[in-house]
C-alpha positions as CSV (number, residue, x, y, z in Angstrom):
1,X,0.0,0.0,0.0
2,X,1.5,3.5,-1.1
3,X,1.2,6.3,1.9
4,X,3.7,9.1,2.6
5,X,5.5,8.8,-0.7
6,X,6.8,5.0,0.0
7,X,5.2,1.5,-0.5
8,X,4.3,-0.6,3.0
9,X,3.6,-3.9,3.0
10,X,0.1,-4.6,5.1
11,X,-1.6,-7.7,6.5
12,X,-4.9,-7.7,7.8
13,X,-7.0,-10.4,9.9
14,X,-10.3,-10.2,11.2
15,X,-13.3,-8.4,10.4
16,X,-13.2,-5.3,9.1
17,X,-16.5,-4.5,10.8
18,X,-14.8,-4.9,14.1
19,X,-12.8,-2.2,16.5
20,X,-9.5,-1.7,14.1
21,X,-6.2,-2.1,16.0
22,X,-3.0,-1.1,14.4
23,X,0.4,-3.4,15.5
24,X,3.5,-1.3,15.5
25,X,7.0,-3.6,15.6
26,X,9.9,-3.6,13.4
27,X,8.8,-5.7,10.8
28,X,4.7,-7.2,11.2
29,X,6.4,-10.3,12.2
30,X,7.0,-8.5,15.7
31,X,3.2,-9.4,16.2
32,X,2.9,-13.2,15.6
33,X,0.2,-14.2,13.2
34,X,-1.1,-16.4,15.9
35,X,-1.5,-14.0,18.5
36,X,-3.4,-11.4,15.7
37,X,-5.8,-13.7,14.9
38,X,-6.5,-14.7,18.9
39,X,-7.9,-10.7,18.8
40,X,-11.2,-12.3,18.2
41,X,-13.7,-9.5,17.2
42,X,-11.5,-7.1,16.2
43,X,-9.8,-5.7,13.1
44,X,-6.1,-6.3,13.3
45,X,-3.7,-4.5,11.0
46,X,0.0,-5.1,10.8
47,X,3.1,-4.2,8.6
48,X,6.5,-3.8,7.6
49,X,8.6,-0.4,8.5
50,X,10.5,1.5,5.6
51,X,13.4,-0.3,5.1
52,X,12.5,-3.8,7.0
53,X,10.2,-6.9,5.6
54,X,8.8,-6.3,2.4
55,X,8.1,-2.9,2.3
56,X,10.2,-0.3,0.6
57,X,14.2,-1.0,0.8
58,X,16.4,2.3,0.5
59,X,19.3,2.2,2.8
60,X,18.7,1.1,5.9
61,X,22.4,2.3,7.3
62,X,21.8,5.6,5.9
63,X,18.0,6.4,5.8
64,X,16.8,9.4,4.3
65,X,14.1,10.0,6.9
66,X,13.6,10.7,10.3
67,X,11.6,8.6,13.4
68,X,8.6,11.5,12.7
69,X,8.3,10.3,9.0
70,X,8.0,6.8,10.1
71,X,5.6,8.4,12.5
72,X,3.5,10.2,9.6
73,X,3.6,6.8,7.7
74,X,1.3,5.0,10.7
75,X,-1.1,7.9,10.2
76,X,-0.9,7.9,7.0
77,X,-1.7,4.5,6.5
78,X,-4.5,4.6,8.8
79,X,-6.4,7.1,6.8
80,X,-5.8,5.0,3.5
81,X,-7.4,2.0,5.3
82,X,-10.6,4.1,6.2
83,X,-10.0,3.7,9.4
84,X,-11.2,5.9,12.2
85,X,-10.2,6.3,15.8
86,X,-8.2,3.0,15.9
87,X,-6.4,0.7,19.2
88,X,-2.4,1.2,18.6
89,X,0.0,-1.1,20.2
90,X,3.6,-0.9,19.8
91,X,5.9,-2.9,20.4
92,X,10.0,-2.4,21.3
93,X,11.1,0.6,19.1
94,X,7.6,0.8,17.6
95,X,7.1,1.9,21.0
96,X,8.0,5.0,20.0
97,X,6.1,5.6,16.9
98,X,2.6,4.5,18.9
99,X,3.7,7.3,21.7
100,X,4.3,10.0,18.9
101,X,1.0,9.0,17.2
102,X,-0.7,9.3,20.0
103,X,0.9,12.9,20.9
104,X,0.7,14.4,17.9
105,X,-2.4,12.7,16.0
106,X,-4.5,12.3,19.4
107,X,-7.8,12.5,17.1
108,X,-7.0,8.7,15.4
109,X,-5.5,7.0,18.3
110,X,-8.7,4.8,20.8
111,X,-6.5,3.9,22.9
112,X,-2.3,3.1,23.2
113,X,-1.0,-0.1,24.0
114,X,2.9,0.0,24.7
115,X,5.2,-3.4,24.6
116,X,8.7,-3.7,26.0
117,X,9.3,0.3,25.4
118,X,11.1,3.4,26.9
119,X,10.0,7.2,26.4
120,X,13.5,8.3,25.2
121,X,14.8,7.5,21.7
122,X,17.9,5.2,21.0
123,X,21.1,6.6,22.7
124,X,21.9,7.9,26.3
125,X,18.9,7.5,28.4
126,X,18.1,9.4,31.1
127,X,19.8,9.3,34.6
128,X,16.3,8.0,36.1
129,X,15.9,5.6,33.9
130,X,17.8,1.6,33.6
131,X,19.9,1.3,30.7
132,X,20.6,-1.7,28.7
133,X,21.7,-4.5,31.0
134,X,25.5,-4.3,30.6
135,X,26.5,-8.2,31.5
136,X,24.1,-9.3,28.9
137,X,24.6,-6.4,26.5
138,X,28.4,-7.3,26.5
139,X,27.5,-11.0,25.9
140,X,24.7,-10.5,23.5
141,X,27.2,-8.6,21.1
142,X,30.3,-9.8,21.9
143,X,29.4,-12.7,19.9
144,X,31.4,-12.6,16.1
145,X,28.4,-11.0,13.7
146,X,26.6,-13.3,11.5
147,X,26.9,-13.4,7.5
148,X,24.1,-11.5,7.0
149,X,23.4,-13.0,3.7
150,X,23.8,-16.4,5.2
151,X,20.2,-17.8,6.2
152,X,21.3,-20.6,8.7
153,X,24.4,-18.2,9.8
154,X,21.0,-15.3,10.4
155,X,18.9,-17.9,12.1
156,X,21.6,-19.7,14.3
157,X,22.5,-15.9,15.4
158,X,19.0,-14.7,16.6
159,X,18.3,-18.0,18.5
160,X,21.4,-17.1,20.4
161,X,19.9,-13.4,21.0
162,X,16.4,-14.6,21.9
163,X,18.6,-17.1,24.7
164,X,20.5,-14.6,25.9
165,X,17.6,-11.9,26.0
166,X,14.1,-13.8,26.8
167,X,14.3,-13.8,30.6
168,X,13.7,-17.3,32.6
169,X,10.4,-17.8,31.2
170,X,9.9,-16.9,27.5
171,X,12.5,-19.1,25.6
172,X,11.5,-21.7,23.4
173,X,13.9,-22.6,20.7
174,X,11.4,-23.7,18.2
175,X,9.9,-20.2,18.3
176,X,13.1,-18.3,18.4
177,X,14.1,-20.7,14.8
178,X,10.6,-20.3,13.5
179,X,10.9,-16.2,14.0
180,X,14.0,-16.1,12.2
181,X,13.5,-18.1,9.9
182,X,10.4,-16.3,8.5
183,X,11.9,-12.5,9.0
184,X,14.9,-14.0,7.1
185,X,12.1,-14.7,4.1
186,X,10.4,-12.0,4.0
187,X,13.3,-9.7,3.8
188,X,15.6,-8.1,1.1
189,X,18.5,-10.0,0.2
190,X,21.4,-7.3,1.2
191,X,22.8,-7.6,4.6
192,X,21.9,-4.4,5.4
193,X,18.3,-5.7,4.7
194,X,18.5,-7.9,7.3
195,X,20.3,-6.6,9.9
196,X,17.4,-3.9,9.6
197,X,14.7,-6.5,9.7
198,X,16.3,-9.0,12.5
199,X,17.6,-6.1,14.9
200,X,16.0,-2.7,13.8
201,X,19.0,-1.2,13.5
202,X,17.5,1.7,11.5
203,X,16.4,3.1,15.0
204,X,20.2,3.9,15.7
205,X,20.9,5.9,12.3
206,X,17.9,8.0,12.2
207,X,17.1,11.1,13.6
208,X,14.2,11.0,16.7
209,X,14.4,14.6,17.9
210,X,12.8,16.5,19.4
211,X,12.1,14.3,23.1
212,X,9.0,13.4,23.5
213,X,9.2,12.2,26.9
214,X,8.4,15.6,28.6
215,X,4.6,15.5,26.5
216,X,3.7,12.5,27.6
217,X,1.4,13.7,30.2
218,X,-0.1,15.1,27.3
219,X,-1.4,12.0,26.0
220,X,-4.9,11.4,26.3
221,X,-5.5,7.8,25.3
222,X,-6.3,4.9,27.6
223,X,-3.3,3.6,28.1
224,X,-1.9,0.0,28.9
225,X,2.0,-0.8,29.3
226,X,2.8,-4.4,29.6
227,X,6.4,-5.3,30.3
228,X,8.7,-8.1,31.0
229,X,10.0,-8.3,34.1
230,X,13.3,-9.9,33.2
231,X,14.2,-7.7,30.2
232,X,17.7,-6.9,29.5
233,X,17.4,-4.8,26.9
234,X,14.8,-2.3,27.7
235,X,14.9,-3.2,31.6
236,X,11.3,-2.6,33.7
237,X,11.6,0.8,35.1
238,X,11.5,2.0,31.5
239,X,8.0,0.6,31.8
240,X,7.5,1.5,35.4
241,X,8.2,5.4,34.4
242,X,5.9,5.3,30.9
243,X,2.9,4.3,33.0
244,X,3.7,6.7,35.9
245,X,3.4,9.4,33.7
246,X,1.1,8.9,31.5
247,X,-1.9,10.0,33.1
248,X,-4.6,6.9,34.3
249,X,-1.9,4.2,32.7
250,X,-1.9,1.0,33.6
251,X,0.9,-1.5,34.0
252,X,0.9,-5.1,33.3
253,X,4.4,-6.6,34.4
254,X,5.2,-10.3,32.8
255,X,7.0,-12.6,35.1
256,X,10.3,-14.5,33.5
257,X,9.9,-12.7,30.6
258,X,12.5,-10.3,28.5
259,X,11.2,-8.0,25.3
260,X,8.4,-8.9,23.3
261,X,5.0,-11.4,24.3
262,X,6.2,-15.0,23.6
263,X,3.7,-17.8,23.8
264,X,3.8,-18.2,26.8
265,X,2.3,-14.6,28.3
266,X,-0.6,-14.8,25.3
267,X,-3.2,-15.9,27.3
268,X,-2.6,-12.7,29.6
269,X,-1.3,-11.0,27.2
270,X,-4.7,-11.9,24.7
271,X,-6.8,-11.3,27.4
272,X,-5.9,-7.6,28.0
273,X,-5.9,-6.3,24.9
274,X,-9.5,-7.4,24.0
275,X,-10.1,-6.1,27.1
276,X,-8.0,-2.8,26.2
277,X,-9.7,-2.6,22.8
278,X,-12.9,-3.2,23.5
């Protein structure tokens, strides 16, 4: 689908009749199929970021736009879907997008659902807030880097990341290979294509100013923030501080579990977003 001067690739499940809910991740794989079509009842719309899955491939190193494009793109794309006010959920760095959409396009966001998040871009974070964790950080890419081009080199790599990052609870190998394997698909052949795709590394090239984090008492959508108690990466306070100031918030903390919903947290996980986007 062609919005904001760039082609997105877009999946949809459910009926169209139903409440719409837009899934923000790096590529749509960050929301597993499974898990959209357990929204029972409502309209569930995901897709590939510029640069990631199957949507359109520029330079992902060197990207020629800035995190309010990608921004503009969600908005964007809602309006081409005829979609009104609609449920966002992000997840991870599309945790960022789903707080600027619902900042600065209040009048198309229902509610805001955000995933394994912080309220500051990539980069230093703020002195209040937990950085990455630094043991598993330094183990996590310390490892030698994958051939990029290599599929079995790409999908040996990330079930090493998902060990090392998926807390006590959320590891199962079998989902870590099948994740892998089917981002590897879907993406463009270039390494660069899938470095963006596996990792997101776009994030760290393109511009996110200004903050946001001082509006987001500004936000007026419902808000839900689940997060895993055991992640590494964006660590729970980073959670702990979005739904302390965003005004009537609520937090949902995942026991054992690192970024992301695995299997294992659907049925909570399921269960509150119907609720959420009801």
């Amino acid at each position: 689908m062609k919005v904001n001067g760039v082609e997105l690739c877009v999946e949809t499940f459910g009926d169209p009749a139903g409440p719409p809910v837009l899934l923000v991740g790096v590529t749509m794989l960050s929301w597993p199929g499974e898990l959209c079509e357990a929204l029972a009842g409502r309209y569930v719309v995901r897709y590939d970021l510029r640069d990631t899955g199957q949507s359109t491939y520029a330079d992902p190193d060197a990207p020629a736009y800035d995190l309010r494009d990608l921004v503009t793109d969600a908005s964007e794309l809602l309006k081409a879907l005829g979609l009104g006010r609609t449920h966002i959920a992000g997840i991870g760095v599309g945790g960022f997008i789903a707080q600027l959409l619902a900042l600065d396009h209040p009048d198309q966001v229902a509610s805001l659902t955000l995933v394994s998040t912080r309220p500051v871009a990539p980069g230093p974070v703020d002195p209040d807030l937990p950085d990455h964790d630094p043991e598993v950080m330094g183990r996590l890419f310390g490892r030698p880097a994958p051939d990029w081009t290599d599929r079995s080199n790409v999908v040996d790599y990330m079930i090493g990341s998902a060990r090392l990052l998926s807390g006590s609870a959320g590891f199962t190998e079998q989902d870590a290979r099948a994740t892998a394997e089917a981002v590897f698909d879907r993406a463009g052949r270039t390494g660069a294509a899938q470095r963006a795709s596996h990792l997101g590394t776009t994030f760290a090239a393109i511009d996110c100013r200004p903050r946001w984090r001082e509006r987001l008492g500004d936000i007026t959508a419902p808000t839900l923030v689940i997060h895993g108690e055991e992640d590494p990466f964006f660590p729970l306070g980073n959670g702990v501080a979005l739904a302390a100031e965003i005004l009537g918030a609520t937090l949902l903390t995942l026991p054992g579990i690192g970024p992301g919903v695995p299997r294992v947290t659907w049925p909570v996980v399921v269960a509150a977003l119907l609720r959420h986007t009801s």
